[in-house]
C-alpha positions in Angstrom: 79.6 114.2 77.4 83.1 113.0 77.8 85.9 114.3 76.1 89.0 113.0 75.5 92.2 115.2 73.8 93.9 113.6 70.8 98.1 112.3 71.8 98.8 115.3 69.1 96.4 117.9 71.5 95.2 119.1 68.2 91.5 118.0 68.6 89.2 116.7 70.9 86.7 113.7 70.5 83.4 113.6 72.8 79.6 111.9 72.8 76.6 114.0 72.1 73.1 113.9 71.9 72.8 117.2 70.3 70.9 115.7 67.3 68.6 113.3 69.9 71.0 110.1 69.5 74.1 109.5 70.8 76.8 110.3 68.4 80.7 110.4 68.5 81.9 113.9 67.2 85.3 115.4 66.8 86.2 119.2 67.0 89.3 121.1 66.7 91.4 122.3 70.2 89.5 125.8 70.0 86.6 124.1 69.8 85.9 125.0 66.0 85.2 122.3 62.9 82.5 119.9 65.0 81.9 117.0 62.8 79.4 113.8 63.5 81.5 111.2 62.9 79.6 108.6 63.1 76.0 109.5 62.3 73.8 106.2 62.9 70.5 105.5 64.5 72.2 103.4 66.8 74.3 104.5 70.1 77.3 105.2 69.8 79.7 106.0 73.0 83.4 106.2 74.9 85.4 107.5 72.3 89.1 106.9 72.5 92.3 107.7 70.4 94.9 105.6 68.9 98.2 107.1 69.8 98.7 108.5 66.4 95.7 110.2 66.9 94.6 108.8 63.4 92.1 106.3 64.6 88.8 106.4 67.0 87.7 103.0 68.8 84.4 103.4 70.3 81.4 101.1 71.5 78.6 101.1 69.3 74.5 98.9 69.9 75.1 98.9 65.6 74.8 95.2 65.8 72.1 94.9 68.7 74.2 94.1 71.4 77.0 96.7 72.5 80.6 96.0 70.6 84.1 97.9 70.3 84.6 99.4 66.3 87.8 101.3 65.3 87.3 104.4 62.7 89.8 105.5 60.4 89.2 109.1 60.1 90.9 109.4 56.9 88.3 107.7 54.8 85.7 107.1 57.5 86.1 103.3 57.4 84.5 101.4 60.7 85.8 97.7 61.7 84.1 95.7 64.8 86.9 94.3 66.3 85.2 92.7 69.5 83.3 89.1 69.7 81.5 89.9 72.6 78.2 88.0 70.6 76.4 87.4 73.8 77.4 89.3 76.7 78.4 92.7 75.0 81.5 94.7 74.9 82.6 98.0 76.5 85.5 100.4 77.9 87.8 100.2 75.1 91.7 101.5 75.5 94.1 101.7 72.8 97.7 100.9 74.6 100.2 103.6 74.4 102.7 102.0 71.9 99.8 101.6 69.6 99.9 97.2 69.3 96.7 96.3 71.1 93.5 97.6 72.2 92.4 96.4 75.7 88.3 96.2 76.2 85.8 94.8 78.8 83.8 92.0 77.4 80.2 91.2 79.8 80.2 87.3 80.4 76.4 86.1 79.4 74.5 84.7 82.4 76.9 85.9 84.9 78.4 88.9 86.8 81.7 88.3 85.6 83.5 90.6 83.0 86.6 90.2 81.7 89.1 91.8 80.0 90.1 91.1 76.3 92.9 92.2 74.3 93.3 92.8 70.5 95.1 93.9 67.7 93.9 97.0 66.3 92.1 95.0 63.2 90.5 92.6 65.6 92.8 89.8 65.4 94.5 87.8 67.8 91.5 88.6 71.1 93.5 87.0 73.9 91.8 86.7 77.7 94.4 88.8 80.1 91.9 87.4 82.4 89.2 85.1 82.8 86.6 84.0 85.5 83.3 83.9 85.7 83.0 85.3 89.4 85.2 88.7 89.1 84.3 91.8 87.4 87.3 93.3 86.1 86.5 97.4 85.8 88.5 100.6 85.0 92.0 100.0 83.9 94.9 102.0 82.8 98.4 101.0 80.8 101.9 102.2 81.6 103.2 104.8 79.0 105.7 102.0 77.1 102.3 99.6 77.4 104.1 96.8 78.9 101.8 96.7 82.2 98.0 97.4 83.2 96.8 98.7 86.6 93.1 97.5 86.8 90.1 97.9 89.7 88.4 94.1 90.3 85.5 93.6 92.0 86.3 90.1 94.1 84.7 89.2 97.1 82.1 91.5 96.7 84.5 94.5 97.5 86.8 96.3 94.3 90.6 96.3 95.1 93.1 97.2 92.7 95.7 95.1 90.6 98.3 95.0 87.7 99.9 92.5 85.4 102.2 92.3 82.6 100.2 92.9 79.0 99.6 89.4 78.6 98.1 88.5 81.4 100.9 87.4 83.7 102.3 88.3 86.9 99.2 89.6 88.2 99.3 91.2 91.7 97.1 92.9 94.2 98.0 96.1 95.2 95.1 97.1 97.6 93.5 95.0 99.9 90.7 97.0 101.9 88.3 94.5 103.4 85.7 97.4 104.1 86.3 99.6 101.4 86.2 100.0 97.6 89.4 101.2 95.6 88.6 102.1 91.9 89.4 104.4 88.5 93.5 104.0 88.8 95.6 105.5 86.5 99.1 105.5 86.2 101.5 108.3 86.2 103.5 108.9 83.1 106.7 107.7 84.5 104.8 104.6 85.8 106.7 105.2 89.0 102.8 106.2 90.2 99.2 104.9 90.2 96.9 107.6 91.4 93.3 105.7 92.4 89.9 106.5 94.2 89.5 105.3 97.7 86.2 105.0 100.0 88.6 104.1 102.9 88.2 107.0 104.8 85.0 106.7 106.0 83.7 103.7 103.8 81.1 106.1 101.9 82.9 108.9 99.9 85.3 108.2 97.6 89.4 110.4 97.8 92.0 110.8 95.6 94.9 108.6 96.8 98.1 108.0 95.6 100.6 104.8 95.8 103.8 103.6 94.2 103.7 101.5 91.4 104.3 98.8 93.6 101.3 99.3 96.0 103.3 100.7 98.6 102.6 104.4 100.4 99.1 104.7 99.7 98.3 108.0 101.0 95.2 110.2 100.7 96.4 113.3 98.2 92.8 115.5 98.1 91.9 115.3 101.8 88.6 117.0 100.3 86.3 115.7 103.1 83.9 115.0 100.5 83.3 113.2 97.3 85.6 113.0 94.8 86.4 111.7 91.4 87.5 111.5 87.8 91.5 111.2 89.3 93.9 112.0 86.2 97.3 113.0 85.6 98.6 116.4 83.9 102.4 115.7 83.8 104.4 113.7 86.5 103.4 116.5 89.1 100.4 117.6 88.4 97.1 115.9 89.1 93.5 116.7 87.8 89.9 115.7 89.7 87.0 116.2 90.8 85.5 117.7 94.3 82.1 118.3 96.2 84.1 120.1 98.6 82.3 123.2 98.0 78.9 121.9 97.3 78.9 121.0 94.0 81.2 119.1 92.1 84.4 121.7 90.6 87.3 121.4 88.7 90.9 121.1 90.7 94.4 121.1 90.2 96.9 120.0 92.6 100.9 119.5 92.8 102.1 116.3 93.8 105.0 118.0 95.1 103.1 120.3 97.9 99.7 118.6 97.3 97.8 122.5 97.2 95.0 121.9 95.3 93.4 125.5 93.4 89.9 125.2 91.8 90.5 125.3 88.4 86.4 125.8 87.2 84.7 128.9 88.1 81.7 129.1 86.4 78.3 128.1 87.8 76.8 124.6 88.2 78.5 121.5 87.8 81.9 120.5 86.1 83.2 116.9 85.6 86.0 115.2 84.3 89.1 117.8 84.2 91.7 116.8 81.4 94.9 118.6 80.5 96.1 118.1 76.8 98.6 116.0 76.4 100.6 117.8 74.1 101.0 120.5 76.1 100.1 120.5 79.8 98.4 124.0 79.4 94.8 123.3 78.4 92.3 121.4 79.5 88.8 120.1 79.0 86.0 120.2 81.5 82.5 118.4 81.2 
C-alpha cells in the first residue's frame, strides 16, 4: 500500500486489497472517512493527486491492458486519458502547475518505454522521448513544472537525466559505468535532486545527493546497507528508507548536518516515509 498526501495535506490516497481486489481508496489526514473510490473488478493502482487536490490519476487493467484514468472526486467521473493500446501504460505524475500529466507508456515487442505527456483530459499526448532501445523509469518534475529529472536504463546500466517539459535539452547527469543510479527526486527549490546510488559497492543502493546540475554527488545516508524510497520533507529535510538495523525503518535526516534519527519504532517493517506537504509535521509510513 502506497500512500500519497493530498497538496492541501487534508487527506491521504493509498491502494488496498482489503476487500480481495486492488482498489484506490481515500481517507481523511487522521485516518478517518475511508472510502473505495473506485470499486471495480479490475486492478486498480499508483494513485496520484492533481495539485488542487481535486482530481486522482491512477492506472487501471479496466480495459484489459494497463492504462492512466483521471477521477474527479466531486462527481466520481473517470476519463482514460493514455493510448497505450498495445504495450500498456503506467507511473502517472500530474506536474506541479497542474497543465500536463507525465506517464510511462511500455513499447509492444520491445524493452523500450517511454515517456508520454498529456493534458489532464487526454489531449495533446506528446513523446518527451522516444526510442525503442531505452527504458525510461522513475521521474520527478521541478516545483514550477518546467523541467523533469528522470532514471534511464541505456546501455544496460540506469543513469540519470533531465530536460525541459517538452522534451528538449536533455542532459545526463550521472554516468556510472558499473553502477545503477535511480528514484531521483528534486528538491523543492530545484536547486537539488536527491537519487539512489549502487555506487558504493555496486550491490546496495544509498541515498545521494547532487546539484541540479549533476555536480557534487555525494553519499547523504552512509547507511552501509540498503536503502530506499529517497524523498524530500522541506528544502532541508529528507525522508528514506534503511536496513541499517536489520529491517527496513523509517528515517529523517538534515541536509544541513546530515544526522539521520529513526523516525518508525514500532515492530516489523516500514516503507516509504512521506511528510505532508502542507505542513512538514506529519507523515505517512507503509
Amino acid at each position: 500500500m502506497l500512500a500519497v498526501w493530498s497538496p492541501d495535506g487534508e487527506k491521504i490516497a493509498y491502494t488496498s486489497m482489503q476487500n480481495g481486489n486492488a482498489e484506490i481508496y481515500i481517507m481523511d489526514a487522521d485516518g478517518g472517512n475511508q472510502r473505495n473510490l473506485t470499486k471495480h473488478p479490475s486492478l486498480d493502482s499508483s494513485p496520484q493527486w492533481s495539485p488542487d487536490s481535486t482530481q486522482i490519476v491512477f492506472v487501471s487493467n479496466r480495459e484489459k491492458i494497463e492504462n492512466v484514468y483521471v477521477m474527479k472526486l466531486t462527481d466520481g467521473k473517470i476519463t482514460r486519458i493514455s493510448h497505450g493500446e498495445n504495450g500498456g501504460a503506467l507511473g502517472p505524475l500530474w506536474s506541479p502547475d497542474g497543465r500536463y500529466i507525465v506517464y510511462q507508456e511500455r513499447i509492444v515487442d520491445s524493452k523500450g518505454i517511454n515517456l508520454v505527456r498529456v493534458l489532464p483530459d487526454g489531449t495533446e499526448p506528446t513523446k518527451l522521448t522516444d526510442n525503442k532501445k531505452y527504458a525510461e523509469l522513475q521521474f520527478s518534475f521541478t516545483s514550477d513544472g518546467k523541467q523533469i529529472a528522470f532514471a534511464s536504463l541505456r546501455n544496460k546500466m540506469i543513469n540519470i537525466y533531465k530536460m525541459n517539459m517538452d522534451g528538449t535539452g536533455e542532459i545526463q547527469l550521472t554516468n556510472t559505468e558499473a553502477s545503477n543510479n535511480s528514484y531521483p527526486s528534486w528538491s523543492p527549490d530545484g536547486k537539488a535532486i536527491l537519487f539512489l546510488s549502487q555506487r558504493d559497492d555496486g550491490i546496495r543502493n544509498q541515498v545521494y545527493v547532487m546539484d541540479a546540475d549533476g555536480g557534487k554527488q555525494r553519499n547523504v545516508s552512509q547507511s552501509g546497507s540498503e536503502d530506499s524510497s529517497p524523498a524530500w520533507g522541506g528544502n532541508n529535510l529528507i525522508t528514506y528508507t534503511s536496513f541499517k538495523e536489520g529491517h527496513f525503518s523509517g528515517y529523517l535526516a538534515s541536509m544541513q548536518n546530515m544526522k539521520a534519527a529513526r523516525i518508525s519504532s514500532l515492530k516489523g517493517e516500514h516503507m516509504q516515509p512521506l511528510v505532508s506537504p502542507k505542513d512538514s509535521k506529519r507523515m505517512t509510513m507503509n
